[in-house]
N, CA, C and O atoms as a Tinker XYZ file with bonds, in Angstrom:
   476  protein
     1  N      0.862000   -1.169000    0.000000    73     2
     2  CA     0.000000    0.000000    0.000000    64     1     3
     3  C      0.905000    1.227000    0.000000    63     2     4     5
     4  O      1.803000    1.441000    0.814000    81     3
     5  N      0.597000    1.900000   -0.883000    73     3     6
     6  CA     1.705000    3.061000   -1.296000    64     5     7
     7  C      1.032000    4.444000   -0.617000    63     6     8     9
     8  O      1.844000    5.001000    0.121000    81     7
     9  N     -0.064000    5.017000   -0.686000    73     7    10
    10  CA    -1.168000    5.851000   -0.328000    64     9    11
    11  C     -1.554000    6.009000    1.363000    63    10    12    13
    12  O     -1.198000    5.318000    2.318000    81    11
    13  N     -2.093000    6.752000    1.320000    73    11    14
    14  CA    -2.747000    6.398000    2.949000    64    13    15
    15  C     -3.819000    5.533000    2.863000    63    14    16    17
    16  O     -4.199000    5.072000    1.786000    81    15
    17  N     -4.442000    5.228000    4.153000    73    15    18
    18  CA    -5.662000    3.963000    4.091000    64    17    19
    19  C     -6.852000    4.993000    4.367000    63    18    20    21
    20  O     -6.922000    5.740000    5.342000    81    19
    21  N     -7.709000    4.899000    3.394000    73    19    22
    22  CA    -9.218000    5.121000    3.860000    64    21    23
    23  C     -9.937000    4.341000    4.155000    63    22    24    25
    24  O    -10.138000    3.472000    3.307000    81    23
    25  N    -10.718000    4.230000    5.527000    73    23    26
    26  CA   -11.855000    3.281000    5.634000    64    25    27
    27  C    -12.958000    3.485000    4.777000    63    26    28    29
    28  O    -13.102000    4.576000    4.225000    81    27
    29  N    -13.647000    2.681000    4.627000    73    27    30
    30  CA   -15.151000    2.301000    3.460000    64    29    31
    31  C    -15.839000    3.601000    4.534000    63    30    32    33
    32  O    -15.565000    3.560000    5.733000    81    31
    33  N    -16.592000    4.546000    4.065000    73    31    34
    34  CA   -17.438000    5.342000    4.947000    64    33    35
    35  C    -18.739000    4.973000    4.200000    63    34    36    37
    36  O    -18.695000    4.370000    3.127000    81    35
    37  N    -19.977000    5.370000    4.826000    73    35    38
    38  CA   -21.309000    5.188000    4.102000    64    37    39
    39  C    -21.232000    6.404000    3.563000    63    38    40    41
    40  O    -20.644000    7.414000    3.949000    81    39
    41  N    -22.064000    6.135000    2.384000    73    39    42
    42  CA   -22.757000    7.731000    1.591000    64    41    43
    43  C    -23.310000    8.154000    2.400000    63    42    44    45
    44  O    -22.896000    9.235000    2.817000    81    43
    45  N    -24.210000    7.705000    2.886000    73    43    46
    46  CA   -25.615000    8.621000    3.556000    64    45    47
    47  C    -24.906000    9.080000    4.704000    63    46    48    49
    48  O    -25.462000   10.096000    5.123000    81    47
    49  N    -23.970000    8.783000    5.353000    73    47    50
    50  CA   -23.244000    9.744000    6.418000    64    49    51
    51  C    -22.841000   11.219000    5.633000    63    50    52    53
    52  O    -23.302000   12.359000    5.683000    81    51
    53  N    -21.769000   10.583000    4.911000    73    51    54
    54  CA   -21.035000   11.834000    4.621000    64    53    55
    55  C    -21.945000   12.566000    3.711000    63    54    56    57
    56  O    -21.775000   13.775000    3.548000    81    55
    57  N    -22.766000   12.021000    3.189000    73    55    58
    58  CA   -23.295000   12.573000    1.985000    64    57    59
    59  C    -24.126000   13.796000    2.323000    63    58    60    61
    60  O    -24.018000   14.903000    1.796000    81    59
    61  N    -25.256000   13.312000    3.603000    73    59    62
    62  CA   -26.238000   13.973000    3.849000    64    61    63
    63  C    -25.320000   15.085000    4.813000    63    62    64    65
    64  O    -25.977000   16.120000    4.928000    81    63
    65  N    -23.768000   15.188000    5.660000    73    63    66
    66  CA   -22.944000   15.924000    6.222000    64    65    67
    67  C    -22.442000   17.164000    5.175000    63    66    68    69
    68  O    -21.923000   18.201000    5.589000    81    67
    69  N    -22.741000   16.809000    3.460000    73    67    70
    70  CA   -22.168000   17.195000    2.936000    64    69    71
    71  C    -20.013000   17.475000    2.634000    63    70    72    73
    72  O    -19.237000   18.292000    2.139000    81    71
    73  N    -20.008000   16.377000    3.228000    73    71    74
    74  CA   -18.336000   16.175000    3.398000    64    73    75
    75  C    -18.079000   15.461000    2.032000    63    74    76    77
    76  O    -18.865000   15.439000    1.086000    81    75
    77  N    -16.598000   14.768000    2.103000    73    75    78
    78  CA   -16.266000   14.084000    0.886000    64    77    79
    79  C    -16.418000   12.459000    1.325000    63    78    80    81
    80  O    -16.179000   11.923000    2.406000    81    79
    81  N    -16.872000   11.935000    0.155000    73    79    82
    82  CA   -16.894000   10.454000    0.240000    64    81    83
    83  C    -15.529000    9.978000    0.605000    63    82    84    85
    84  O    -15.842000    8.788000    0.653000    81    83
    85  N    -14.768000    9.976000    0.780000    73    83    86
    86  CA   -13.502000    9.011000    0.402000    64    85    87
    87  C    -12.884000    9.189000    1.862000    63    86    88    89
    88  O    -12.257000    8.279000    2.404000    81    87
    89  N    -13.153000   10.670000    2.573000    73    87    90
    90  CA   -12.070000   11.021000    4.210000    64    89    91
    91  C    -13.230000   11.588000    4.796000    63    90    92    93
    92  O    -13.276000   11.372000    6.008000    81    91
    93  N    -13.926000   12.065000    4.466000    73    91    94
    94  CA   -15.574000   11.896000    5.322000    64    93    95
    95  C    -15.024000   13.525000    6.273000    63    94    96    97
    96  O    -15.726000   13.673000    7.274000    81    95
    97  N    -13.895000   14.721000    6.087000    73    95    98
    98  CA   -13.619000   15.631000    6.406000    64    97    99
    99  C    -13.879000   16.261000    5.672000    63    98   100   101
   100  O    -15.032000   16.667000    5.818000    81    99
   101  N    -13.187000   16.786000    4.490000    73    99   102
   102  CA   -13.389000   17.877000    3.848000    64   101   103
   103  C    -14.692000   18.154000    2.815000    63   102   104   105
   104  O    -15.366000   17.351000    2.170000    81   103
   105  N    -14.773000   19.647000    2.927000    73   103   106
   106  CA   -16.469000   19.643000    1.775000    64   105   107
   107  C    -16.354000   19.055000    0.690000    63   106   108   109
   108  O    -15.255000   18.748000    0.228000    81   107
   109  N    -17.275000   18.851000    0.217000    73   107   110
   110  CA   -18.159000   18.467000   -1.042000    64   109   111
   111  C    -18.115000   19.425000   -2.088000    63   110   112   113
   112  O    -17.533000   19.359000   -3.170000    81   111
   113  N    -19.067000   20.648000   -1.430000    73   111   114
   114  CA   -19.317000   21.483000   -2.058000    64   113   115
   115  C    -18.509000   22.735000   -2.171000    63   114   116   117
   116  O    -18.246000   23.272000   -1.095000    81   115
   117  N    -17.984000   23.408000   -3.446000    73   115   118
   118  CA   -17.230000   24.883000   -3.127000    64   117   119
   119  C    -18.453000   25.822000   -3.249000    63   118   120   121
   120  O    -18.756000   25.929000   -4.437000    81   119
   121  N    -19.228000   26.509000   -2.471000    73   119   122
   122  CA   -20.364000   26.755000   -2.383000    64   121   123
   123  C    -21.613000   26.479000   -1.786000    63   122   124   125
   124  O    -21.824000   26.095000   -0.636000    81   123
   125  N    -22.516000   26.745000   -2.800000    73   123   126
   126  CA   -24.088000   26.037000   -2.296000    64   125   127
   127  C    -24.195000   24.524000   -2.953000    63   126   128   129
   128  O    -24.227000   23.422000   -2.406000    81   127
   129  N    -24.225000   24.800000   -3.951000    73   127   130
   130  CA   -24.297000   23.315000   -4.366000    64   129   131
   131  C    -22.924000   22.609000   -5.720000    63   130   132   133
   132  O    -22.574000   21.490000   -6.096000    81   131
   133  N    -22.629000   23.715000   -5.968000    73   131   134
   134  CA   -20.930000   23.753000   -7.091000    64   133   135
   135  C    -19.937000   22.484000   -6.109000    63   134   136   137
   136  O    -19.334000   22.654000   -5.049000    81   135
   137  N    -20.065000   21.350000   -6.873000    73   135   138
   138  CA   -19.001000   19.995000   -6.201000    64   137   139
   139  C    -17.503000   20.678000   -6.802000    63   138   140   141
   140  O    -17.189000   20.938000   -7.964000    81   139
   141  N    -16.590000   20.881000   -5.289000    73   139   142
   142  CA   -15.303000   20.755000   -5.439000    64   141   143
   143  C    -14.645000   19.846000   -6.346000    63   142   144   145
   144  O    -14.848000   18.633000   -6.294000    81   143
   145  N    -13.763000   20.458000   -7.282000    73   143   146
   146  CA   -12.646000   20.036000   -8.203000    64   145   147
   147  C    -12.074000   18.496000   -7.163000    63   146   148   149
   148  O    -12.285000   17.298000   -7.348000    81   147
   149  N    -11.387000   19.146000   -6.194000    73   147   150
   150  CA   -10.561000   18.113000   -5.702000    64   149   151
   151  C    -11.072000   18.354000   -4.158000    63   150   152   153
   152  O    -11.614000   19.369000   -3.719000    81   151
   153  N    -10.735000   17.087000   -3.423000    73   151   154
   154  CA   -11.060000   17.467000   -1.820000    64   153   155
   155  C    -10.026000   18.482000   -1.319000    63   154   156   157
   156  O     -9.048000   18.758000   -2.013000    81   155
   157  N    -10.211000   18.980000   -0.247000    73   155   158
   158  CA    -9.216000   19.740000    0.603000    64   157   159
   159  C     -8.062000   19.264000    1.259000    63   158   160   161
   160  O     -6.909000   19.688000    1.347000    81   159
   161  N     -8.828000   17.995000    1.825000    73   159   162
   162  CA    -8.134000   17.298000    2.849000    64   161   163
   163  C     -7.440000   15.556000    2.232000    63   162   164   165
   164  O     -6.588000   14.904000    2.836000    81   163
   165  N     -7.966000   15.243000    1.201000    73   163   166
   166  CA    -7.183000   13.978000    0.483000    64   165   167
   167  C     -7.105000   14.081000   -0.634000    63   166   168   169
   168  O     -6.739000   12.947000   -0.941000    81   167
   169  N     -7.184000   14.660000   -1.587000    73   167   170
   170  CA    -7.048000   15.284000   -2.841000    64   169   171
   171  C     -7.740000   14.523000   -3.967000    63   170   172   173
   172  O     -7.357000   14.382000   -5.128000    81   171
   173  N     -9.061000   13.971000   -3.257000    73   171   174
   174  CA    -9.866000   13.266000   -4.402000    64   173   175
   175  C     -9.958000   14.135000   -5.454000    63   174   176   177
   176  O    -10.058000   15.360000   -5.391000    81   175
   177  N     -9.925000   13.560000   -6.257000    73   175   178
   178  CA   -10.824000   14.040000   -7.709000    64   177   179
   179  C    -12.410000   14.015000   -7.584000    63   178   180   181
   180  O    -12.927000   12.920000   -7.363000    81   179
   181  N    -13.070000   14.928000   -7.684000    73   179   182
   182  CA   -14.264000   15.053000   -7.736000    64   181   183
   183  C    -15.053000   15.387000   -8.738000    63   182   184   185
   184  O    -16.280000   15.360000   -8.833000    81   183
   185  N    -13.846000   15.848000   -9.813000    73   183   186
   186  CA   -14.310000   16.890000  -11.225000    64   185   187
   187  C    -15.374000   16.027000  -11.607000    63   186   188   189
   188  O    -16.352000   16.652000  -12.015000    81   187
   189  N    -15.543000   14.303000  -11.604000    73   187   190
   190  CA   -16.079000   13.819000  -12.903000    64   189   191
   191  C    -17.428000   13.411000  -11.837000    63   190   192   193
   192  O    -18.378000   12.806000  -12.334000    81   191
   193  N    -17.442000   13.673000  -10.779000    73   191   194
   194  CA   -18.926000   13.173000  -10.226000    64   193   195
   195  C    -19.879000   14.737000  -10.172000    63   194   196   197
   196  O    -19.710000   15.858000   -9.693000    81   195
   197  N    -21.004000   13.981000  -11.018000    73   195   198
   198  CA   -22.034000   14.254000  -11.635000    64   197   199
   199  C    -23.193000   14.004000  -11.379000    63   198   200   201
   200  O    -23.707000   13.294000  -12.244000    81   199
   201  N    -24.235000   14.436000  -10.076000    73   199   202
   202  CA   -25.789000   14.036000   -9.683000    64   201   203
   203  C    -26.191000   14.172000  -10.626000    63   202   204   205
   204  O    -26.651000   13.048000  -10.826000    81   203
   205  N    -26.448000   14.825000  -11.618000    73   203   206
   206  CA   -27.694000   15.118000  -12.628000    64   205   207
   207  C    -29.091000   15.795000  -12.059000    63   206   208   209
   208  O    -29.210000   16.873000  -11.476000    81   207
   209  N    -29.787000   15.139000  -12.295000    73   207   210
   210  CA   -31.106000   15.683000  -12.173000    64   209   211
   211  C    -31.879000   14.556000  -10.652000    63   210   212   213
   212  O    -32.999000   14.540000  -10.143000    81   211
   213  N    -30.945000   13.975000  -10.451000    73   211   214
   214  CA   -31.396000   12.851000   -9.141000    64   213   215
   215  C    -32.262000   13.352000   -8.337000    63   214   216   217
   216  O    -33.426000   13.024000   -8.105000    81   215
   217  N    -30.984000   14.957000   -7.533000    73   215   218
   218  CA   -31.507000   14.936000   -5.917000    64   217   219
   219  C    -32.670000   15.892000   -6.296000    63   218   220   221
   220  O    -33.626000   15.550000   -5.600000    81   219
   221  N    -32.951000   16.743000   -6.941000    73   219   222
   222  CA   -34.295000   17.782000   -7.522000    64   221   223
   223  C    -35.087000   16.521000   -7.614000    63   222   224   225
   224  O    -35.966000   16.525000   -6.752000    81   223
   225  N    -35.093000   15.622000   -8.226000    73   223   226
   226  CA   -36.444000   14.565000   -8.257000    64   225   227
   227  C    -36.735000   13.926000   -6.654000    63   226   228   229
   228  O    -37.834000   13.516000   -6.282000    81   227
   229  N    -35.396000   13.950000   -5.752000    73   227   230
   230  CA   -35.713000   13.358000   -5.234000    64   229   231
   231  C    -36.424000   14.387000   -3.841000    63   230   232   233
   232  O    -36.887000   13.897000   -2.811000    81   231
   233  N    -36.361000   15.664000   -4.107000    73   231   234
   234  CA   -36.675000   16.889000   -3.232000    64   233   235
   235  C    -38.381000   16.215000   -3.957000    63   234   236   237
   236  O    -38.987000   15.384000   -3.279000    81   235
   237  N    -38.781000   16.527000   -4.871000    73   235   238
   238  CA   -39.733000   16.876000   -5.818000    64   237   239
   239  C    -40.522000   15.515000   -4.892000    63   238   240   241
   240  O    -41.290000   15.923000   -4.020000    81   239
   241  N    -40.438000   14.474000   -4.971000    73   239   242
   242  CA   -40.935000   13.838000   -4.228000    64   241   243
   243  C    -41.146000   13.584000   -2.503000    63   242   244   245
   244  O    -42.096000   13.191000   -1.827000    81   243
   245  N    -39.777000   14.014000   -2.194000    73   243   246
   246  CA   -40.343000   14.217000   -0.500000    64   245   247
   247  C    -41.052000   15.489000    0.022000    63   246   248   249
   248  O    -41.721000   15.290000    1.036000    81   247
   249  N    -41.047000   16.733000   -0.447000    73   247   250
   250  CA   -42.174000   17.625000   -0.395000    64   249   251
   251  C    -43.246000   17.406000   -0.874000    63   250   252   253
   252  O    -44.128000   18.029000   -0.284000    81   251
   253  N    -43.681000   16.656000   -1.878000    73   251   254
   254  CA   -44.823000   16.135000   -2.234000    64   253   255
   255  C    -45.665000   15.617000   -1.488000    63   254   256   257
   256  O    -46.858000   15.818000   -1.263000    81   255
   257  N    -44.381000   14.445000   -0.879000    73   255   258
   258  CA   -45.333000   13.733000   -0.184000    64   257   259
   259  C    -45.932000   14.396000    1.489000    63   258   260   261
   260  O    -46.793000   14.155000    2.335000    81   259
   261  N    -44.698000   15.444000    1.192000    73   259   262
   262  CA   -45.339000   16.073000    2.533000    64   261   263
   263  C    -46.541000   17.209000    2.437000    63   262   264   265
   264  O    -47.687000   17.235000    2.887000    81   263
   265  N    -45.738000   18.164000    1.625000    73   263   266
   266  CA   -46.759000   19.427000    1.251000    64   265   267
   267  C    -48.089000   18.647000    0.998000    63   266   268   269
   268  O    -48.903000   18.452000    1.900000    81   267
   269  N    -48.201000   18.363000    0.159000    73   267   270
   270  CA   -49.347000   18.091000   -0.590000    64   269   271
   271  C    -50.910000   17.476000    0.983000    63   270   272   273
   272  O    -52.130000   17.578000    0.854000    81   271
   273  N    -50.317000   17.052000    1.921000    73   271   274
   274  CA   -51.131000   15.710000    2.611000    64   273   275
   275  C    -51.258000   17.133000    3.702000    63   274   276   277
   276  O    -52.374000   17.403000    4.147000    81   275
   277  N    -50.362000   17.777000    3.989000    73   275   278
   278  CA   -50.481000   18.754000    5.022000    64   277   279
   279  C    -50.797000   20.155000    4.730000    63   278   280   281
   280  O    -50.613000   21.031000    5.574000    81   279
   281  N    -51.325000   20.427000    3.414000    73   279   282
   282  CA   -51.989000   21.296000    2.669000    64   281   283
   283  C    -53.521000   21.261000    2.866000    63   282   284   285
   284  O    -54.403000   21.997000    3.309000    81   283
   285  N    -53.366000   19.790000    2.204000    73   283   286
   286  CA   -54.897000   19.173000    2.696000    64   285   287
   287  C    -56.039000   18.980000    4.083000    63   286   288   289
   288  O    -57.260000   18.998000    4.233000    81   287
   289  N    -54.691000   18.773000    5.037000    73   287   290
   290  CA   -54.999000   18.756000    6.272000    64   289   291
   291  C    -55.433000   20.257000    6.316000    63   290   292   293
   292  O    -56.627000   20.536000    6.208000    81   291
   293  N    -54.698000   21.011000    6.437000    73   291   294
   294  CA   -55.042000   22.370000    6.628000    64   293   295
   295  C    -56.300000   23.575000    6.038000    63   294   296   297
   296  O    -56.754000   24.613000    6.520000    81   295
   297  N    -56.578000   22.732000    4.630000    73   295   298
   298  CA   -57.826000   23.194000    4.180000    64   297   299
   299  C    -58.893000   22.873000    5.063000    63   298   300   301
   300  O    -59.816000   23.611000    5.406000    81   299
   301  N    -58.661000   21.639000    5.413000    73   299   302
   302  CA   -60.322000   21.061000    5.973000    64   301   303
   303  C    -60.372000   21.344000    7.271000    63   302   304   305
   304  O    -61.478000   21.483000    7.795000    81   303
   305  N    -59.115000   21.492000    8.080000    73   303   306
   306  CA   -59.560000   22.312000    9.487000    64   305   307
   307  C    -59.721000   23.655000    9.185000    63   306   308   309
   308  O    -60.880000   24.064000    9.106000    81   307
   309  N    -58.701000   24.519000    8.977000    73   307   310
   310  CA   -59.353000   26.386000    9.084000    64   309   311
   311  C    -59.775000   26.638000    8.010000    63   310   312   313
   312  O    -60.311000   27.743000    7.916000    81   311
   313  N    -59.738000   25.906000    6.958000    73   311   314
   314  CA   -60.598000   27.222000    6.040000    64   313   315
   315  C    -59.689000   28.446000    5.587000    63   314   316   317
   316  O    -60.367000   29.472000    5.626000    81   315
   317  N    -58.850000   28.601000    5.318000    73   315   318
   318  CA   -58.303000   29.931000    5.116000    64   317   319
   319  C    -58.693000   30.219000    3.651000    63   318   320   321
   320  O    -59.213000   29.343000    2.959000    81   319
   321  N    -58.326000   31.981000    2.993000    73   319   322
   322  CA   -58.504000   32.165000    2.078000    64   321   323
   323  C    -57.623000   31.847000    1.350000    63   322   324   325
   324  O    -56.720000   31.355000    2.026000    81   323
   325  N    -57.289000   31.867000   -0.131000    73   323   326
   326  CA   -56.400000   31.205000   -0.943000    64   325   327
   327  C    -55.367000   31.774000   -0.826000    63   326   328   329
   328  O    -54.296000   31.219000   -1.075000    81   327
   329  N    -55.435000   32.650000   -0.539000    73   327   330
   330  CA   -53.641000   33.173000   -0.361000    64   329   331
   331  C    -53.174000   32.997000    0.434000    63   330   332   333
   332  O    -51.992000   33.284000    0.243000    81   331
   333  N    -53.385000   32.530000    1.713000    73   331   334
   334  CA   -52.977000   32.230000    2.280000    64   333   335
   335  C    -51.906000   30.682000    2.430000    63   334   336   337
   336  O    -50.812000   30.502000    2.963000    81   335
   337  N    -52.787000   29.826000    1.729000    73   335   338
   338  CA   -52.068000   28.917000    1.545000    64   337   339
   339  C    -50.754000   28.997000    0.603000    63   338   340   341
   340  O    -49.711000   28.362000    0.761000    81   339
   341  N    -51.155000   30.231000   -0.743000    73   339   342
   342  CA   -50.260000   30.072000   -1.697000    64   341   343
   343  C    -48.640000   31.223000   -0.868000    63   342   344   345
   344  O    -47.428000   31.274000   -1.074000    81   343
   345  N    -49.519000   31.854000   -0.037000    73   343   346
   346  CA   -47.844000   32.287000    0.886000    64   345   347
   347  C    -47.535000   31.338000    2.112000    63   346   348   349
   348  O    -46.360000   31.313000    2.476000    81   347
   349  N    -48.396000   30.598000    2.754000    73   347   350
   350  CA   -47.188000   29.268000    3.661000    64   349   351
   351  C    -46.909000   28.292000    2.964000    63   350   352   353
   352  O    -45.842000   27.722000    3.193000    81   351
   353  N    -47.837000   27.773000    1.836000    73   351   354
   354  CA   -47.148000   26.781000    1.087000    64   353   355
   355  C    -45.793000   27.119000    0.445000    63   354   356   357
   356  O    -44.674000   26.631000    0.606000    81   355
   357  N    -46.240000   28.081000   -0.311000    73   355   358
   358  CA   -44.813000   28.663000   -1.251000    64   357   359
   359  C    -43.513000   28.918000   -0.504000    63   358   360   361
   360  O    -42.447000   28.638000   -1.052000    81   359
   361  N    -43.564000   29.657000    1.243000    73   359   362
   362  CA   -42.492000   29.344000    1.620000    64   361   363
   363  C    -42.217000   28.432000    2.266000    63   362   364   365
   364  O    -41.167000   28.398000    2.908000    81   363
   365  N    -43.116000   27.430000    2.263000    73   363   366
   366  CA   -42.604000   25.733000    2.812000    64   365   367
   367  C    -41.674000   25.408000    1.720000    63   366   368   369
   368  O    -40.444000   25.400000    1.749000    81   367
   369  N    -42.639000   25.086000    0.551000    73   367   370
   370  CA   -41.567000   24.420000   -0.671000    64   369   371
   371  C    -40.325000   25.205000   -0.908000    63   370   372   373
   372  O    -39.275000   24.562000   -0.875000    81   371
   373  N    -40.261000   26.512000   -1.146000    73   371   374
   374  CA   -39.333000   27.091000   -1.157000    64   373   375
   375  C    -37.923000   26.352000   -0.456000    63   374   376   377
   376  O    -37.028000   25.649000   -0.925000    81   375
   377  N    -38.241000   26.936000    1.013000    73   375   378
   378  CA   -37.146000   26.465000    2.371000    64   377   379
   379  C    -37.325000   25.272000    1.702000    63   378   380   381
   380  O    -36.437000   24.950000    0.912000    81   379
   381  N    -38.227000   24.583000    1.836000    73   379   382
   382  CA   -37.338000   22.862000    1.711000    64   381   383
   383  C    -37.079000   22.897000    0.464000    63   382   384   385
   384  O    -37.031000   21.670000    0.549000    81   383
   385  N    -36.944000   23.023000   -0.213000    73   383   386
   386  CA   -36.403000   22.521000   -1.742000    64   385   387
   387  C    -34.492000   23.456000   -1.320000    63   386   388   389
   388  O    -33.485000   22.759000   -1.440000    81   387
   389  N    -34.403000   24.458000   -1.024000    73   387   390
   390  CA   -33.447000   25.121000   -0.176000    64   389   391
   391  C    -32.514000   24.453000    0.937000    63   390   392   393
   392  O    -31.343000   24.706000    1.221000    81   391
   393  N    -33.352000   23.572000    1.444000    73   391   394
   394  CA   -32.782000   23.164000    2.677000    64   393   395
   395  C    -32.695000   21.501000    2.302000    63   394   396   397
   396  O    -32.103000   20.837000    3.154000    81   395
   397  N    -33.105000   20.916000    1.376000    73   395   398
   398  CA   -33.131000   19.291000    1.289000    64   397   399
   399  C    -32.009000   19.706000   -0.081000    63   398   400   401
   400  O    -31.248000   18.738000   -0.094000    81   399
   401  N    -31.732000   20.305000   -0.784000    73   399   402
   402  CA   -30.687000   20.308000   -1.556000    64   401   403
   403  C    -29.709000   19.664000   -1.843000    63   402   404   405
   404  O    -29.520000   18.603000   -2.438000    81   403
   405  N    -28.946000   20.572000   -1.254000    73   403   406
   406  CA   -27.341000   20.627000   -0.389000    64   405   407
   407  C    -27.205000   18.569000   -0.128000    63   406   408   409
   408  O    -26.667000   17.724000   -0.844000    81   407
   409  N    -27.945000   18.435000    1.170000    73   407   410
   410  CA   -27.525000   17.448000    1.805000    64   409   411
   411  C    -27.872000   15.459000    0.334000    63   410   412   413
   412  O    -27.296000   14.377000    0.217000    81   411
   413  N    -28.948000   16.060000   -0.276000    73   411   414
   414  CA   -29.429000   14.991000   -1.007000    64   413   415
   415  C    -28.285000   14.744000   -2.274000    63   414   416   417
   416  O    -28.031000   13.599000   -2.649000    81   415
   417  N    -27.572000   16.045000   -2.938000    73   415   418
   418  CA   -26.741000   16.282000   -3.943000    64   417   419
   419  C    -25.623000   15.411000   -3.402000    63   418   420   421
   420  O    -25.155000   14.440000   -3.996000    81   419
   421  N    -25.290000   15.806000   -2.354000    73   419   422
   422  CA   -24.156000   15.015000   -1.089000    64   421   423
   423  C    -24.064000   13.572000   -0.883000    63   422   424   425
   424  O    -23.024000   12.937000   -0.706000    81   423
   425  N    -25.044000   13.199000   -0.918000    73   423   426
   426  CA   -25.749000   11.661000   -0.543000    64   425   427
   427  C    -25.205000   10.857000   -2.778000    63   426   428   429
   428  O    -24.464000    9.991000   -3.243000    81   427
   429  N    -26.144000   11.855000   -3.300000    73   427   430
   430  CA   -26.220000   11.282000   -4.852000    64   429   431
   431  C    -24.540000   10.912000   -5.166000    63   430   432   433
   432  O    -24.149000    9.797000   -5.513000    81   431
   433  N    -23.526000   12.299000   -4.927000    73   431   434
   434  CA   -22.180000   12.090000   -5.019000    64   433   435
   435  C    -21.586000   11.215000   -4.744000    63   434   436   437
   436  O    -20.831000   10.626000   -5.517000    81   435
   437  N    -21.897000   10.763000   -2.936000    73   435   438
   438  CA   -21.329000   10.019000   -2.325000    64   437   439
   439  C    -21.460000    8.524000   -2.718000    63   438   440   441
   440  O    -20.686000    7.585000   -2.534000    81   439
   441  N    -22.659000    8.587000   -3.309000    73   439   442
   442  CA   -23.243000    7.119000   -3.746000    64   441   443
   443  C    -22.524000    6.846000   -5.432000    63   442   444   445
   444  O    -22.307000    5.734000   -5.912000    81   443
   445  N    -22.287000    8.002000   -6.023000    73   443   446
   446  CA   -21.266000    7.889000   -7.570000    64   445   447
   447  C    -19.980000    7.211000   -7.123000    63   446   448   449
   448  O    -19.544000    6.201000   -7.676000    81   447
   449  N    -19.451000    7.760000   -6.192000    73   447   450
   450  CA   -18.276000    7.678000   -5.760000    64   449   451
   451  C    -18.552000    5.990000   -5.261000    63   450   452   453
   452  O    -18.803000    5.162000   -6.137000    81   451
   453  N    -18.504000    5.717000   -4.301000    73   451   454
   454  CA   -18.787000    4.499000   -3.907000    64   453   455
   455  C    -19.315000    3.308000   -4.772000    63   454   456   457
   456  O    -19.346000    2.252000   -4.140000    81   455
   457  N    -19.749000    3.228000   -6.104000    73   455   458
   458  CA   -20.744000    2.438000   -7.057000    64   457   459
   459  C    -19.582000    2.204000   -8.389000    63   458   460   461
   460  O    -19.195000    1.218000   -9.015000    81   459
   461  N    -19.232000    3.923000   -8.435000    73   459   462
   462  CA   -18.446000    3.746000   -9.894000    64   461   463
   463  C    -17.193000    3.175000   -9.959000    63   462   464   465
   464  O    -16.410000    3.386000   -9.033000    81   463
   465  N    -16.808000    2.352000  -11.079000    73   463   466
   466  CA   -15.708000    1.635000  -10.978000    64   465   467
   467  C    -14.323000    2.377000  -11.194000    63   466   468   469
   468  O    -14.248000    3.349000  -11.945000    81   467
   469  N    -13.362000    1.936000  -10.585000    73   467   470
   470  CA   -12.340000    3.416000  -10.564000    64   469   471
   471  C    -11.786000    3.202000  -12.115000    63   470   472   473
   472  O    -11.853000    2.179000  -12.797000    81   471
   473  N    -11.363000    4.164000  -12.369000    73   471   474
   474  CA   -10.755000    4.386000  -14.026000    64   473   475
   475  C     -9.414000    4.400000  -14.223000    63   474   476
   476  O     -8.959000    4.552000  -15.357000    81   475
C-alpha cells in the first residue's frame, strides 16, 4: 500500500454531512451546491462526479409527499382564504427545496463515488 488507508465510509453519512466520500472531512461542495474540483483534505478528484437531475427529483418527491397531505390537512380544518395557503405553502416548498438540496446532492455524489468503478 503506497497511499494512505481510507476506511469504506457510508454515503448517507457523509453525503447527507455534505463532506467528501472518500475522508468523510473535507467539503463536497465549493459553495451552495458547485461539487469541489478536488477534496481539501485527500485530494480526491471530484471533477467527474455528476448528480444530474437525481436529488431535484428526489426533493420533488419528499415535499410532495409532505406538502401536498399537510396542505390538505389544513384546508379542511381552518378554512383559510387562498392566499394564504399560496404564501405558507410557497415558503414551505421554497425552504425545503433550499434546505433538502445541499444534503441529497451530497448523498447522490457520495453514492457515484462508492458504485463507480475506478478508471
Amino acid at each position: 500500500m503506497t497511499g494512505p488507508y481510507y476506511p469504506p465510509l457510508g454515503p448517507f453519512s457523509t453525503g447527507l454531512a455534505c463532506k467528501c466520500p472518500r475522508c468523510g472531512k473535507g467539503p463536497v461542495f465549493d459553495g451552495y451546491l458547485k461539487v469541489r474540483e478536488i477534496c481539501q483534505e485527500c485530494d480526491l478528484d471530484l471533477s467527474e462526479h455528476d448528480s444530474g437531475d437525481g436529488p431535484a427529483i428526489f426533493v420533488i418527491f419528499i415535499l410532495g409527499a409532505t406538502v401536498v397531505p399537510l396542505a390538505l390537512w389544513f384546508e379542511a380544518t381552518f378554512t383559510p382564504p387562498l392566499w394564504v395557503h399560496a404564501v405558507v405553502w410557497g415558503i414551505a416548498v421554497i425552504g425545503g427545496t433550499l434546505a433538502l438540496l445541499p444534503p441529497l446532492k451530497g448523498v447522490m455524489v457520495a453514492l457515484q463515488y462508492r458504485h463507480r468503478p475506478p478508471t
